[in-house]
N, C-alpha and C positions, 0 to 999 in steps of 0.2 A: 401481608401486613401484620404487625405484632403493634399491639397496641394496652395489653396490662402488664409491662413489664417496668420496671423501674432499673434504669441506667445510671454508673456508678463507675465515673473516670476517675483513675489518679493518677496527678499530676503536680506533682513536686517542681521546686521553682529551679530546685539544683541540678546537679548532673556531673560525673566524673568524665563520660570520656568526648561530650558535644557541650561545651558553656549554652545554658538558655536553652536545652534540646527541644523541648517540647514546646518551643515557638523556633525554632530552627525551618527554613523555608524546603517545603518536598514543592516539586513540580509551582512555586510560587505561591506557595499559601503557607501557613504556620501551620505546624506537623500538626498541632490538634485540630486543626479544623477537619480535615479528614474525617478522622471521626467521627467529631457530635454528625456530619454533612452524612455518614452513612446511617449513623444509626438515625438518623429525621427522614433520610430515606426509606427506611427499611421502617417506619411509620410508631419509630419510638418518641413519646413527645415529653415523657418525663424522665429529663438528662441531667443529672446532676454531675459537680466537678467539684472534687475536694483536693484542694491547693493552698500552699501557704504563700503561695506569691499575686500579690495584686496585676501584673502584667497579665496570670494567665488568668486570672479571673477576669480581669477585662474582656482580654477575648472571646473566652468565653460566655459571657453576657450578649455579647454583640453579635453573637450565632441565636443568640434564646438560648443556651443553658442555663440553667440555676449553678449556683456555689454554695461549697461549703469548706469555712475556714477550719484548714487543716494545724493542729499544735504542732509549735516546734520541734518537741518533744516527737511528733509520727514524721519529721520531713527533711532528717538527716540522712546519709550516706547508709549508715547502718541499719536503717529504722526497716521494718518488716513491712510487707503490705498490706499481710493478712490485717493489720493489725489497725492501720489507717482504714481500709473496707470496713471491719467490723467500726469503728469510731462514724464515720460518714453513717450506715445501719443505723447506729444509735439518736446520730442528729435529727434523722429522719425519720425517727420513729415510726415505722413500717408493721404492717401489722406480718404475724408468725407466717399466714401461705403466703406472704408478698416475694414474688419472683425477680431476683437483680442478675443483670446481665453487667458484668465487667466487663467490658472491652481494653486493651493497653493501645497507648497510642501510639506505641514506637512498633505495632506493629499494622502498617494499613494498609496489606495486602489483603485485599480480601473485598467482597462484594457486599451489599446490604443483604442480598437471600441469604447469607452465610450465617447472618443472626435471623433472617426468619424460620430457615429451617434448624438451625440447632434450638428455639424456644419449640417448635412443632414437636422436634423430639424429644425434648426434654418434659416436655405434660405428657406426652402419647408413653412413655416406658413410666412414668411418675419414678424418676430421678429425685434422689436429693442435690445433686451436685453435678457439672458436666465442664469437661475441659475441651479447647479446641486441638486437635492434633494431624501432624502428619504420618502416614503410613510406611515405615521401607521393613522390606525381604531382603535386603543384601545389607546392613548397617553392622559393621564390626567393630566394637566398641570398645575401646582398651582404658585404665586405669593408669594413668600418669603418673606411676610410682617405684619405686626400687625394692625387690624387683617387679617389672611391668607385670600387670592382670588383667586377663578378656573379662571382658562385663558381661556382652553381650550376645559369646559365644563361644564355644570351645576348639583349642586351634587346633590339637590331634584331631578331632574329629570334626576335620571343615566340610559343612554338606553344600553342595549346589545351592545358588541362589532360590532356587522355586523350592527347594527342599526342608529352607528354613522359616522357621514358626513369624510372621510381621512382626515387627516390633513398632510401637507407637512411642513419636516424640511429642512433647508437648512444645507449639511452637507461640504461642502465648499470646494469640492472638483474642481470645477471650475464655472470659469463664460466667457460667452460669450457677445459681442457686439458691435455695429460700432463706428467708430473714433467719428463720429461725433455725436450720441447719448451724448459717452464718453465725448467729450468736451462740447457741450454746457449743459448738464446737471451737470456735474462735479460728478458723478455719476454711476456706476456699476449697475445700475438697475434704469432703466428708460423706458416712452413707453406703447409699447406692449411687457409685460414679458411673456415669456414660462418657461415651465423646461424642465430640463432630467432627468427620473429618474432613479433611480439606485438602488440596493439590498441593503435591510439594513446592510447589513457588512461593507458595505462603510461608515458608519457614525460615526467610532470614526477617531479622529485626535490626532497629537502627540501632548501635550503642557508640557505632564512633563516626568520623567525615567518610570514610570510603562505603559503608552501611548507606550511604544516606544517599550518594551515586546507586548504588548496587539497586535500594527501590525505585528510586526514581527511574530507574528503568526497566526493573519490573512491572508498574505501577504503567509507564507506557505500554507496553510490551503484551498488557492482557487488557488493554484500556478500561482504565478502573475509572478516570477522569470523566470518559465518556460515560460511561454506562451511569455514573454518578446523575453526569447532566439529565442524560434522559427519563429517569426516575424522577429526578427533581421538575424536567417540565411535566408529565403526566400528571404533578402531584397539585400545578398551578394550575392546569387545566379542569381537572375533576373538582379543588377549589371553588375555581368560576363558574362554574357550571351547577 
């Protein structure tokens, strides 16, 4: 259970490639609920949600998360997020070791232990900063340019899968770090970076309608739905008791 950590959703009201995404229905419920549902699981209670749209603050009221109104100016197409995080930070006036866990919502593959062991590891190494990511040995990586460039490896000298160095994706399903990294760097990764890593199934995210099929059967497929529930009744139960 993680329970000193301050949580920091954003959730913008717009969206290019799903209209309304982040109330977009996964497995019948609005994609945000997913989240704040894990991380209350995972026994985070102070959930904040910076949004410039009244619908999703609605919702997210009606879970118990707090809001915080996001400026126009941070919840355009182009706007940065580093940049909304650190604003949200500032609302909240946090003191300098106050520890925030970003989670994104478009990505909710993923269990509640996921954010309790990446907070475990992130005090036990004393990180300033930690991303979640997936692991591959075999990713060849090319540069989408004239002429074409490996990124990720070199192609005269292709070595066997076991032979090559892992390369880590970052699949964006959250990020961890102190206030005050966050502020004076103005920045999500700064420091001493770790990860957390996580199974590759974790690594698509929703950005368009097919994205949204793709989890929802993931999401079945390692029952996140269930494992949700059952956390949630252990958590009535030790409640009543």
């Amino acid at each position: 259970m993680v329970t000193d950590v301050t949580a920091i959703i954003l959730a913008r009201g717009g969206s290019k490639g799903i209209v309304g995404k982040n109330l977009a229905r996964v497995l019948g419920r609005p994609l945000i609920d997913w989240t704040i549902l894990q991380l209350q699981a995972a026994g985070i209670s102070r959930i904040f949600v910076s949004t410039d749209s009244r619908q999703i603050a609605a919702r997210a009221s009606s879970l118990g998360a707090d809001t915080i109104d996001r400026p126009t100016e941070l919840a355009g197409d182009d706007s940065q997020g580093d940049d909304s995080l650190v604003h949200a930070a500032e609302a909240l006036g946090l003191t300098d070791d106050a520890i925030i866990l970003c989670p994104q919502l478009t990505s909710p593959l993923r269990y509640p232990s996921d954010f309790v062991e990446a907070v475990i590891e992130f005090e036990f190494k004393r990180l300033d900063s930690l991303f979640s990511a997936v692991a591959f040995d075999d990713l060849c990586l090319w540069e989408n340019s004239t002429p074409m460039k490996a990124v990720s490896y070199t192609p005269n000298n292709r070595k066997n899968r076991q032979d090559r160095a892992p390369q880590l994706v970052e699949n964006g399903s959250f990020y961890i770090m102190t206030a005050q990294g966050l502020l004076c760097s103005r920045n999500r990764l700064h420091g001493k970076i770790g990860t957390a890593l996580m199974p590759k199934w974790t690594l698509p995210e929703i950005d368009d309608s097919s994205d949204l099929k793709l989890c929802e059967a993931l999401m079945m497929a390692y029952d996140i739905p269930g494992k949700l529930t059952t956390l949630q009744n252990e958590h009535s139960i030790t409640e009543s008791t």
